[in-house]
MDAnalysis code that builds the backbone (N, CA, C; Angstrom):
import MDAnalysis as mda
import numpy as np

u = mda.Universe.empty(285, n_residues=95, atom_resindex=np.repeat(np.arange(95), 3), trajectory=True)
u.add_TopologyAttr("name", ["N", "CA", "C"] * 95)
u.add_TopologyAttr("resid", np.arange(1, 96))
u.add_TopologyAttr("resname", ["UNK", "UNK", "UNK", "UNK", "UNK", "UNK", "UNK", "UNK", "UNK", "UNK", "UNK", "UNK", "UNK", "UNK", "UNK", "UNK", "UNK", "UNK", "UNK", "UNK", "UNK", "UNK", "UNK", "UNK", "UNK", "UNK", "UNK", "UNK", "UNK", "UNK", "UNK", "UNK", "UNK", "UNK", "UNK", "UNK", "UNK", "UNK", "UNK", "UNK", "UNK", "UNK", "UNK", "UNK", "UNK", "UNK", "UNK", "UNK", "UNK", "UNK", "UNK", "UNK", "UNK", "UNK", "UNK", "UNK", "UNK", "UNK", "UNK", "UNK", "UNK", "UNK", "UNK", "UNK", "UNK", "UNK", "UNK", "UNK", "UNK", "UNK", "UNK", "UNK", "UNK", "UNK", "UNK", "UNK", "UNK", "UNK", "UNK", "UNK", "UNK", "UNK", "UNK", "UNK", "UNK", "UNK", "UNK", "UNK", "UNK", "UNK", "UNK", "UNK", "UNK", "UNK", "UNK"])
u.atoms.positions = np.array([
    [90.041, 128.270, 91.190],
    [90.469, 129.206, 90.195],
    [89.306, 130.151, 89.929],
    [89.446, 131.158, 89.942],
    [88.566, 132.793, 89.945],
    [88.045, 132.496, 88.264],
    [87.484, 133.419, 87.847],
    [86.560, 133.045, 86.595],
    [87.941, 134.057, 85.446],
    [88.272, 135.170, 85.879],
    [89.414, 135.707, 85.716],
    [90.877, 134.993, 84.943],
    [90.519, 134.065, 85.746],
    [92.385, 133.819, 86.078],
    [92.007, 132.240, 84.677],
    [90.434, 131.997, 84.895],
    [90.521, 130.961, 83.664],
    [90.520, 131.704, 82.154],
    [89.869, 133.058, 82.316],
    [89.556, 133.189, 81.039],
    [90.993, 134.227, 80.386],
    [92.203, 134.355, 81.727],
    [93.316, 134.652, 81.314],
    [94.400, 133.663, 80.810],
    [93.854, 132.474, 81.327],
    [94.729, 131.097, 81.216],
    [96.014, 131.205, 82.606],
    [95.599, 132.045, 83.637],
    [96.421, 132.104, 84.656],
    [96.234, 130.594, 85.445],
    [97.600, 129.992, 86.057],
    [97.058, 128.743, 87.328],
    [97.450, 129.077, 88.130],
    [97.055, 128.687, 89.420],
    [96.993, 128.216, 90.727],
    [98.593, 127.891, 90.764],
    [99.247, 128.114, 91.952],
    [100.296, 127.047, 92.067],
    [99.705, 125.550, 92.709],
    [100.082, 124.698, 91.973],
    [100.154, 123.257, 92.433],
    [99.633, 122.569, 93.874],
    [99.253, 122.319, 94.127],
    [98.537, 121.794, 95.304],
    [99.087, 120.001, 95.073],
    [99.430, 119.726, 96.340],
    [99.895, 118.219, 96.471],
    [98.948, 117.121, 96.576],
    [98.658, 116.058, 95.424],
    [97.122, 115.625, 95.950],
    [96.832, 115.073, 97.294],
    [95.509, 115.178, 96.961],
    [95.124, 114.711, 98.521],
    [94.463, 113.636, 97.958],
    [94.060, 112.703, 98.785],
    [92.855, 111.358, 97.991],
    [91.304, 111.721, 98.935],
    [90.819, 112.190, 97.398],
    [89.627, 112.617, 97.578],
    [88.587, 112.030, 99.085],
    [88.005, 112.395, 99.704],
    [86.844, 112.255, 100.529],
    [86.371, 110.933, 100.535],
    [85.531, 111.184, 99.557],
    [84.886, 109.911, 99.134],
    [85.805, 108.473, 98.998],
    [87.180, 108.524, 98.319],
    [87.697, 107.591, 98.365],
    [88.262, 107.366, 99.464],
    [88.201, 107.748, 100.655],
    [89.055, 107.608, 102.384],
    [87.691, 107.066, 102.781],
    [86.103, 107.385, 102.233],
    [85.533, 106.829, 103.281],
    [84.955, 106.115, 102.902],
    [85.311, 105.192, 101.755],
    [84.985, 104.081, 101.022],
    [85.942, 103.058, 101.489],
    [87.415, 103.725, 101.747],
    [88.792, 102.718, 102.075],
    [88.171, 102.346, 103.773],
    [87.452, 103.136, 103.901],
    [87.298, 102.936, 105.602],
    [86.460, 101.928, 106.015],
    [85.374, 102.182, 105.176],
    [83.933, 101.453, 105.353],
    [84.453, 100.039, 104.585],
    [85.242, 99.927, 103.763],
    [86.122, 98.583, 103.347],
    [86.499, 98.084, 104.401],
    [87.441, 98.701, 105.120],
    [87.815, 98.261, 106.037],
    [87.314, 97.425, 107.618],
    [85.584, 98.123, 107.784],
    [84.942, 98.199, 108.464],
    [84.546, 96.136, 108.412],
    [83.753, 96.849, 106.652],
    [83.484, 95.320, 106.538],
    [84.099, 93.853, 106.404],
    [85.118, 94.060, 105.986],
    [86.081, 93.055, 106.352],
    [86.363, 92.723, 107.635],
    [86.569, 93.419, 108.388],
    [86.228, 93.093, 110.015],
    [85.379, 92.485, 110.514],
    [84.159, 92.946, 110.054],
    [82.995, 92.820, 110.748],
    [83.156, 90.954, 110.125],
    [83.548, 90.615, 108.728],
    [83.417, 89.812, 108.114],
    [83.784, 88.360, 108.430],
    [85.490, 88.908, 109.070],
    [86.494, 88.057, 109.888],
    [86.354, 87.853, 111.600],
    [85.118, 88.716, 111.703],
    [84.577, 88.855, 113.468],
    [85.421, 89.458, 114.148],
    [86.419, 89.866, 113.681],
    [87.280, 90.633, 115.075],
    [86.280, 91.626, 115.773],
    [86.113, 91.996, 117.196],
    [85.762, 93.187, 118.032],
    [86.714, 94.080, 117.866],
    [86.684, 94.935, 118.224],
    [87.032, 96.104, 118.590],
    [88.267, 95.889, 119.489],
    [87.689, 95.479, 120.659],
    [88.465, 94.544, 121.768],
    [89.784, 94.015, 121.074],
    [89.510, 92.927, 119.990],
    [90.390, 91.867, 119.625],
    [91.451, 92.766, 118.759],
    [90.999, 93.687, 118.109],
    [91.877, 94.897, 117.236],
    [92.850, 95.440, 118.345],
    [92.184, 95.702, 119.663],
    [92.835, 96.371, 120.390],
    [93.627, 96.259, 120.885],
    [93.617, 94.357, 121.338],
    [94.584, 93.516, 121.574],
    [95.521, 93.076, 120.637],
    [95.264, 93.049, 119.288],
    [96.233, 92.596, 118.617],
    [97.161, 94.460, 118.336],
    [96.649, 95.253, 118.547],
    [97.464, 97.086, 118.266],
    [98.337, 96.396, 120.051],
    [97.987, 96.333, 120.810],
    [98.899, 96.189, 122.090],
    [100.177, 94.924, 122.173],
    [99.270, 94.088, 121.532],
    [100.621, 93.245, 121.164],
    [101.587, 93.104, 120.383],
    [101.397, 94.603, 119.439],
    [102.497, 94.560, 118.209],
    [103.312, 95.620, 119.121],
    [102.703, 96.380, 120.065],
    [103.233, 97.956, 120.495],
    [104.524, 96.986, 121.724],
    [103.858, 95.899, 122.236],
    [104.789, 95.545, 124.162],
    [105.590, 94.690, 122.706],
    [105.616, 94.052, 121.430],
    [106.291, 92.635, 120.914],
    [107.873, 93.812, 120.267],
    [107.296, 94.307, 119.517],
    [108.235, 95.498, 118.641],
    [109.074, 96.579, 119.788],
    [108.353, 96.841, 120.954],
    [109.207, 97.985, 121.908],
    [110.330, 97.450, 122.426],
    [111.019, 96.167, 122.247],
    [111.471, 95.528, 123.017],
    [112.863, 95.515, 122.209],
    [112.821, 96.224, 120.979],
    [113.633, 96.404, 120.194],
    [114.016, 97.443, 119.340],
    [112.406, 97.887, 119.061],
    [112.951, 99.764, 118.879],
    [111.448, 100.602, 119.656],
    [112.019, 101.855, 119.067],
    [111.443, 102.996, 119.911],
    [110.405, 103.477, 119.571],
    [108.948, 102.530, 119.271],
    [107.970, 102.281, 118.481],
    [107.303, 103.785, 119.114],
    [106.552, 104.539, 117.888],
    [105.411, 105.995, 118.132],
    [104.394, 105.168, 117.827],
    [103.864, 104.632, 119.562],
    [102.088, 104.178, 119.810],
    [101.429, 104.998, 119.456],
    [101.507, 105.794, 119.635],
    [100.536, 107.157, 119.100],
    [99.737, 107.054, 117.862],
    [101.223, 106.582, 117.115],
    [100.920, 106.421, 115.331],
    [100.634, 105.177, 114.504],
    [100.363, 104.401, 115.385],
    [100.805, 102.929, 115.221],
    [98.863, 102.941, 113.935],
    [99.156, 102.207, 112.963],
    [97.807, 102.161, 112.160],
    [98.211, 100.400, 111.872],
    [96.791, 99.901, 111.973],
    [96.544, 98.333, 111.899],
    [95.193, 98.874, 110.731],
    [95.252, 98.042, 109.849],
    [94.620, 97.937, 108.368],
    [94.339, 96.381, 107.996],
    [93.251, 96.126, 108.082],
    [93.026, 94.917, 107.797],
    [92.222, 94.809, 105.789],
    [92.369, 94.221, 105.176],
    [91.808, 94.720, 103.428],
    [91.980, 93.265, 102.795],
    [90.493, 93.412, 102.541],
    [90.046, 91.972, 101.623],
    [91.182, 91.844, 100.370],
    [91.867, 91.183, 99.787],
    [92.939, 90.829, 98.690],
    [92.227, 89.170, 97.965],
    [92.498, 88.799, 96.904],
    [92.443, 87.913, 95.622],
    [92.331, 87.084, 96.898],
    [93.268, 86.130, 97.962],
    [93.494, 85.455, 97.994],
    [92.687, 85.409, 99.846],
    [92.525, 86.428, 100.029],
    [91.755, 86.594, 101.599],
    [92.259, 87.957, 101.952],
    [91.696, 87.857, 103.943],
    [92.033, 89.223, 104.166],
    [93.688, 88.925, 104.513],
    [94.133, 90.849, 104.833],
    [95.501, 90.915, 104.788],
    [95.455, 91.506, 106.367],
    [96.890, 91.505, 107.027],
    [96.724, 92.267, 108.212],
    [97.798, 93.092, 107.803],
    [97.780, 94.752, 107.790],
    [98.591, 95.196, 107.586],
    [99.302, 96.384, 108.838],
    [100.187, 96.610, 109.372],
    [101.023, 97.198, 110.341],
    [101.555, 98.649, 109.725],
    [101.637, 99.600, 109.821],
    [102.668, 101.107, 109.776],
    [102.616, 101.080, 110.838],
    [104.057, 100.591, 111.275],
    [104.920, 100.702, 113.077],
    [105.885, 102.073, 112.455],
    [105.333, 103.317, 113.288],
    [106.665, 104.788, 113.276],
    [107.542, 104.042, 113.774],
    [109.034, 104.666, 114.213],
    [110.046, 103.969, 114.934],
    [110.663, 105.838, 114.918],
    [110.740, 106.003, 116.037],
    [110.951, 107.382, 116.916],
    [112.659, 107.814, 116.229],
    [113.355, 106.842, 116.334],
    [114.558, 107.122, 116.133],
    [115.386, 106.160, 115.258],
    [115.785, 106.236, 114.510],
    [116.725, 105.839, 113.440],
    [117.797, 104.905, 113.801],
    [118.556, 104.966, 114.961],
    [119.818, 104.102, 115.942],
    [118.923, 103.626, 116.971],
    [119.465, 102.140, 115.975],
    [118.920, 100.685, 117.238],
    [120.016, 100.274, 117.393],
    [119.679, 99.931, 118.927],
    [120.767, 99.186, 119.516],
    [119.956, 97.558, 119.494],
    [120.857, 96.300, 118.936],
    [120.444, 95.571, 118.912],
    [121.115, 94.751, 120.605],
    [119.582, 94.234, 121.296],
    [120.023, 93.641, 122.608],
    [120.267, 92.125, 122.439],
    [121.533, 91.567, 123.571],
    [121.705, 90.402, 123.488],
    [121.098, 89.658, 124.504],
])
């Protein structure tokens, strides 16, 4: 906002939040250490992102591309968490 537009009481239109900087690279470096904590490699992340991508394709039309694995310390231990996209909306369920 211009020095103007405050001392007119003019606003901005609305902007959609974003989550600040700092808090994405605090969620990250969380993330980091919990890993590091539970020993997974890199490797073992990589293998467990490939085995959700060949376990889930076999039934829908999973976006690898987009696939995010989140692992986050909770009260009770760590969590493993999955956002699987799914390309298309109509599954055919196989027999």
């Amino acid at each position: 906002m211009g020095l103007f537009d405050a001392l007119f009481g003019r606003r901005q239109a609305v902007q959609p939040a974003r989550p600040a900087s700092a808090s994405v690279a605090k969620q990250r470096l969380v993330e980091v250490l919990v890993q590091d904590h539970i020993k997974l490699t890199p490797e073992a992340m990589e293998a467990i992102r490939q085995d959700i991508i060949r376990i889930l394709s076999r039934h829908l039309d999973v976006d690898a591309e987009r696939l995010q694995i989140n692992i986050t310390r909770e009260e009770r231990g760590e969590s493993l968490t999955a956002n699987v996209p799914v390309r298309r909306s109509g599954v055919t369920q196989r027999r």
